[in-house]
C-alpha positions as MATLAB code, in Angstrom:
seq = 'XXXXXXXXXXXXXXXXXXXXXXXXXXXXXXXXXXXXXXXXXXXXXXXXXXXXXXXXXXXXXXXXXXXXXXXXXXXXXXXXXXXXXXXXXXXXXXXXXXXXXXXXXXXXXXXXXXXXXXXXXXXXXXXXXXXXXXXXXXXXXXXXXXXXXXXXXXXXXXXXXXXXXXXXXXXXXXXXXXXXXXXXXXXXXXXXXXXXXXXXXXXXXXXXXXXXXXXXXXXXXXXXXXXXXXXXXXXXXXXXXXXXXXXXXXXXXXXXXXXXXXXXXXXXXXXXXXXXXXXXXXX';
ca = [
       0.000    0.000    0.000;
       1.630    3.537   -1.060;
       0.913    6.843    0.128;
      -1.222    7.887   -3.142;
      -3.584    5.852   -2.390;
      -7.108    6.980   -2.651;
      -8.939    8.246    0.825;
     -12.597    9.663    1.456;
     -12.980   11.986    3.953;
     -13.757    9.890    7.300;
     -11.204    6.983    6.256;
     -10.693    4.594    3.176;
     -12.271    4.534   -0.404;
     -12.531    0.578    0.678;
     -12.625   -1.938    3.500;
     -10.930   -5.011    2.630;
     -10.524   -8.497    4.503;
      -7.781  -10.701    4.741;
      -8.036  -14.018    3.148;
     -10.059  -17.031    4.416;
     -10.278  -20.950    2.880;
     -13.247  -22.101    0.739;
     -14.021  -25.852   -0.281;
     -16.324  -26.059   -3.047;
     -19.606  -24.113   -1.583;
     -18.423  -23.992    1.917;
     -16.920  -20.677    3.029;
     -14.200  -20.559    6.137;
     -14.086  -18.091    8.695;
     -11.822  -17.058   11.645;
     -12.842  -18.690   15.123;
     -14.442  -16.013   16.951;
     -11.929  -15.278   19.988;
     -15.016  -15.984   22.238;
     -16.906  -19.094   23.894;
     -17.880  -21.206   21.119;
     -18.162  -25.261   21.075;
     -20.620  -25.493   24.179;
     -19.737  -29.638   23.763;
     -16.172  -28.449   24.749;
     -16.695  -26.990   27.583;
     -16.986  -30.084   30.479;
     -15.259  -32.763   28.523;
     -11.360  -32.234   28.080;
     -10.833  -34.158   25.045;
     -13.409  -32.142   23.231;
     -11.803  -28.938   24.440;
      -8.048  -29.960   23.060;
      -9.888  -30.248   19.672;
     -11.679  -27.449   19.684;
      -8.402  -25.434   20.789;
      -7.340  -26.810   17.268;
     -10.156  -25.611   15.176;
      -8.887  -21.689   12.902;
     -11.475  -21.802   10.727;
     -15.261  -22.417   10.773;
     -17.950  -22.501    8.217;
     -20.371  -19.368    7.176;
     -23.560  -21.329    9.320;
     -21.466  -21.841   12.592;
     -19.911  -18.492   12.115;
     -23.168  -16.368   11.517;
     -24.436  -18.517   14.891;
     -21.975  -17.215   16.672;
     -22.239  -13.674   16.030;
     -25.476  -13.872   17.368;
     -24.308  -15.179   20.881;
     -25.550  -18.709   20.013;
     -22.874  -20.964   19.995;
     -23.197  -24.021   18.100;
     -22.199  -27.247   19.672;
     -19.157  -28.949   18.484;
     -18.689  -32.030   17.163;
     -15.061  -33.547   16.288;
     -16.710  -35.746   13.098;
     -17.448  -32.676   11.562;
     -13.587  -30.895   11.413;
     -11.185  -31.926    8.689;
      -7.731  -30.479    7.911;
      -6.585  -31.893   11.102;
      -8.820  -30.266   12.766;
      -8.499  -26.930   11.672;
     -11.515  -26.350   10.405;
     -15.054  -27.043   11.590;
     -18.201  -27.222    9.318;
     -21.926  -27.736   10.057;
     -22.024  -30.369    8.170;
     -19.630  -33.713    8.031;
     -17.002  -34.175    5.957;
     -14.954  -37.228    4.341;
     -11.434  -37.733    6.382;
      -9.746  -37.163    3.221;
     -10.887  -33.793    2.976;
      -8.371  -30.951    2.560;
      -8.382  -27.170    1.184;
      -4.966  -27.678    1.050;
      -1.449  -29.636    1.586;
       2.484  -28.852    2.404;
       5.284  -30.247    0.566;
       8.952  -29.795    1.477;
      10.865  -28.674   -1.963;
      14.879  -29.522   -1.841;
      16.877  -26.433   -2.828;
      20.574  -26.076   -3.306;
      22.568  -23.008   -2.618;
      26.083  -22.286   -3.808;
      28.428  -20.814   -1.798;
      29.794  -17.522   -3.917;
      33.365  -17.386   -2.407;
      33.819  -21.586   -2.742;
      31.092  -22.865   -4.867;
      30.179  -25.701   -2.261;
      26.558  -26.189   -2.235;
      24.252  -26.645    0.209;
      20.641  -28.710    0.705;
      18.161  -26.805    2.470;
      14.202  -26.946    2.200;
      11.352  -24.579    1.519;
       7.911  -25.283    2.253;
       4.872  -24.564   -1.168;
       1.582  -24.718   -0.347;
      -0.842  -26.854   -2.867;
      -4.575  -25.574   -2.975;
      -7.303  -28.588   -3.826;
      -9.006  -27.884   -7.036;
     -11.975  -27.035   -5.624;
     -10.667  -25.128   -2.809;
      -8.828  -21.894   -2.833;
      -9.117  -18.500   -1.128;
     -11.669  -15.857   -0.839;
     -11.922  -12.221    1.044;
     -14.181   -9.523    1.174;
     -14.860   -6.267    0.140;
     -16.745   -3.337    1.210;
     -16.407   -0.296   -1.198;
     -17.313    3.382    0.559;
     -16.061    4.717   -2.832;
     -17.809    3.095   -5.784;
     -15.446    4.727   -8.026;
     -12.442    2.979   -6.659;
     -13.798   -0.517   -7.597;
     -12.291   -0.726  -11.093;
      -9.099    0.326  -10.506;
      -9.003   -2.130   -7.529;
     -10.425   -4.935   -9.935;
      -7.749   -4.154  -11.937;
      -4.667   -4.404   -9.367;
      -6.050   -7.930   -8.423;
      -5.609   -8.933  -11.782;
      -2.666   -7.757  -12.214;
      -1.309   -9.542   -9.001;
      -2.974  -12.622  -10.430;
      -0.780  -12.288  -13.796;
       2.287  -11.766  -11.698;
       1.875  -14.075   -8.889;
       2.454  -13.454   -4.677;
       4.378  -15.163   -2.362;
       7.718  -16.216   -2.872;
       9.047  -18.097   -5.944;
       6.419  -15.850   -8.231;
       9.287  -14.539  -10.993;
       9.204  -18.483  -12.093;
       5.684  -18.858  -12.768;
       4.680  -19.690   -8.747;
       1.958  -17.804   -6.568;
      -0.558  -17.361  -10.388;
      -4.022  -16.692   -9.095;
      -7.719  -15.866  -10.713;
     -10.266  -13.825   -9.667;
     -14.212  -14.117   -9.769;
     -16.107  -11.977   -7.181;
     -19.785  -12.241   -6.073;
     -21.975   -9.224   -5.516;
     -24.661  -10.313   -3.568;
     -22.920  -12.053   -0.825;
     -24.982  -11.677    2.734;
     -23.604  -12.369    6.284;
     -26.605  -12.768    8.924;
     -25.681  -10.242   11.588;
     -27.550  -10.044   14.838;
     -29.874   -6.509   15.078;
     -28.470   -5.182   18.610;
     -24.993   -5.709   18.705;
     -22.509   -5.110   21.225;
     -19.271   -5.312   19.896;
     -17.389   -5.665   16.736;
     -15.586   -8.352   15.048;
     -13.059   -7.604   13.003;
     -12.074   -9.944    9.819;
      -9.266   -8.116    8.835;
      -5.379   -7.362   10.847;
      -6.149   -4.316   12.848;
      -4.186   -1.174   13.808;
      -6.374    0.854   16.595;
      -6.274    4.517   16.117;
      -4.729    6.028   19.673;
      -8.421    7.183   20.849;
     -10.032    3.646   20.204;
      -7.772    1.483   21.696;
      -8.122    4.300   24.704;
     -11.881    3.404   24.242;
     -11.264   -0.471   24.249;
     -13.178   -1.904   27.419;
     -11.458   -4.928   29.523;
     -13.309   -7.144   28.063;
     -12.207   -7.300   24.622;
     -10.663  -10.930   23.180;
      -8.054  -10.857   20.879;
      -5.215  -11.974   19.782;
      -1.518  -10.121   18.501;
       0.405  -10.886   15.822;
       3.419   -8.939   13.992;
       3.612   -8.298   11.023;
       7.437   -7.271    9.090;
       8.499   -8.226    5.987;
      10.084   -6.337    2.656;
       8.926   -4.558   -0.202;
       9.822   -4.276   -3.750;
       9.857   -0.448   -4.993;
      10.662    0.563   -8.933;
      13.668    2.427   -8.705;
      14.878    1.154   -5.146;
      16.571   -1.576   -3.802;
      14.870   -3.996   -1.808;
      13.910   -2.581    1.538;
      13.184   -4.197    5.144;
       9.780   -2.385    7.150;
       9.384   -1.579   10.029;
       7.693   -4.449   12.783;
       4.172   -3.287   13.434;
       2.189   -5.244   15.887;
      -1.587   -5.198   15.229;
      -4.986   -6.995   16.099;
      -5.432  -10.695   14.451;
      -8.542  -11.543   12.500;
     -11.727  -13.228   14.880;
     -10.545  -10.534   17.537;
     -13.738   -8.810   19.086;
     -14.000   -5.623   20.624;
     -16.845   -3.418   22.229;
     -18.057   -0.634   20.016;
     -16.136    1.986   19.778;
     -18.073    5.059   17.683;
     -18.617    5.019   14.245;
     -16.734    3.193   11.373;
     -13.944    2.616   10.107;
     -11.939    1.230   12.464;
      -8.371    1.585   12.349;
      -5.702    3.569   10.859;
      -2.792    2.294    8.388;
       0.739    3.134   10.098;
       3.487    4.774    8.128;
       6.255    1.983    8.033;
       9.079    3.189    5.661;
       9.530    6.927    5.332;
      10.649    7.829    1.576;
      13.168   11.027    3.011;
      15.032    8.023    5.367;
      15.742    4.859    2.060;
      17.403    6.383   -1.102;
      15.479    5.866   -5.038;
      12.352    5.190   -2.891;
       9.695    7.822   -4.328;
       7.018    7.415   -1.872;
       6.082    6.727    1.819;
       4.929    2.932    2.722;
       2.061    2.248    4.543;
       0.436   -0.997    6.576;
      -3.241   -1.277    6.105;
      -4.888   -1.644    9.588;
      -8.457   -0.944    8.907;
     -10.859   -3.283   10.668;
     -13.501   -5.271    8.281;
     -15.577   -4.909   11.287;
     -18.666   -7.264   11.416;
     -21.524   -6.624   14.175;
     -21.537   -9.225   17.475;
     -23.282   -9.858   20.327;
     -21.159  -10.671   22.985;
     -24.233  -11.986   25.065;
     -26.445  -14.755   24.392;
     -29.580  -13.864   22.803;
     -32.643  -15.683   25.047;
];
């Protein structure tokens, strides 16, 4: 994300989400970080595979928004566990494997080489990887269409300038979420970087998880650069309300006056996707 990009006047010509599993019809979400699994709660086995489940389907998810939380049922997880669907699934069933991929490396002063290993991740053919948008600026939608494609024709992730990381995009317009009416708190489906007066506003009671985020970017014209560690909110974190939307605010993490032949600031998006939930059970 550079510093030209496109703002309204209370935040962001776009929310955006990070990116969750699909298998075939079945959409993944992030486990709420609240009580859900009520099978889990009095028998330990249960609870040691709940503590496994990351994902859950777009039934069990909506159920928990609304304070209702489903009951859980080991049978119905596959990936090893790590995700949970209201329905049962075949043992076999993945989204996804791991392979370990020898590579050799040649030493440049002796020319000895040396084995190591690097992990590629292989998506099922009818699984894959969706997100969501939400678009406060209509007029920002094509151009952001056509960045996605782009990234499709060049790839992401590592290993992309030989052919690796090659995506598609299809997008669905009149995707709903059932959302309870009176809600209490927020979820956010997106990383998260509080503004200085929300977090101030953040009750006790929030659950959430951290997670940094580093890394290094690629600039036309510079060489490669390292940014700065910024430590934000993890997706399924849930928070009281805190005022109106957008949540968030995208930190400044490479300064174009500090690296030479970069021509612009670089910024972390840390707007919440924020989805409406009730942090009580509805009677």
């Amino acid at each position: 994300m550079c510093g030209s990009c496109d703002q309204n006047k209370d935040g962001p010509a776009f929310l955006i989400s990070s990116a969750f599993p699909f298998k075939k019809e079945s959409l993944f979400f992030p486990r709420p970080m609240m009580r859900i699994g009520r099978e889990g709660e009095d028998d330990p086995k249960k609870g040691k595979q709940l503590k496994k489940v990351r994902f859950i389907s777009k039934g069990l998810f909506e159920a928990s928004l609304k304070g209702n939380p489903p009951e859980f049922h080991a049978d119905n997880t596959f990936q090893n566990g790590m995700c949970w669907t209201d329905r049962q699934m075949p043992e076999s069933a993945r989204v996804f494997s791991k392979r370990e991929v020898p590579r050799v490396t040649l030493d440049r002063r002796t020319f000895e080489s040396d084995i190591f290993y690097f992990s590629e991740v292989l998506f099922e053919k009818d699984a894959g990887l969706f997100f969501l948008v939400r678009f406060w600026d209509q007029r920002i939608r094509p151009r952001f269409e056509a960045v996605l494609r782009l990234l499709g024709d060049e790839g992401i992730g590592g290993d992309k300038r030989i052919g690796r990381g090659l995506f598609s995009v299809t997008s669905e317009d009149n995707f709903t979420l059932s959302v309870p009416k009176n809600p209490d708190g927020f979820l956010s489906l997106s990383l998260y970087f509080p503004t200085e007066s929300e977090f101030d506003s953040m009750s006790d009671k929030v659950s959430y998880n951290l997670l940094s985020r580093k890394g290094w970017i690629h600039s036309f014209g510079a060489m490669s650069l390292k940014r700065q560690s910024v430590r934000m909110f993890a997706e399924g974190s849930v928070f009281n309300l805190l005022g109106r939307p957008p949540y968030g605010a995208s930190p400044c993490v490479l300064r174009q006056n500090r690296e030479p032949g970069l021509k612009h600031d670089i910024y972390r998006y840390g707007f919440a996707f924020d989805i409406p939930v009730l942090k009580r059970e509805e009677t």
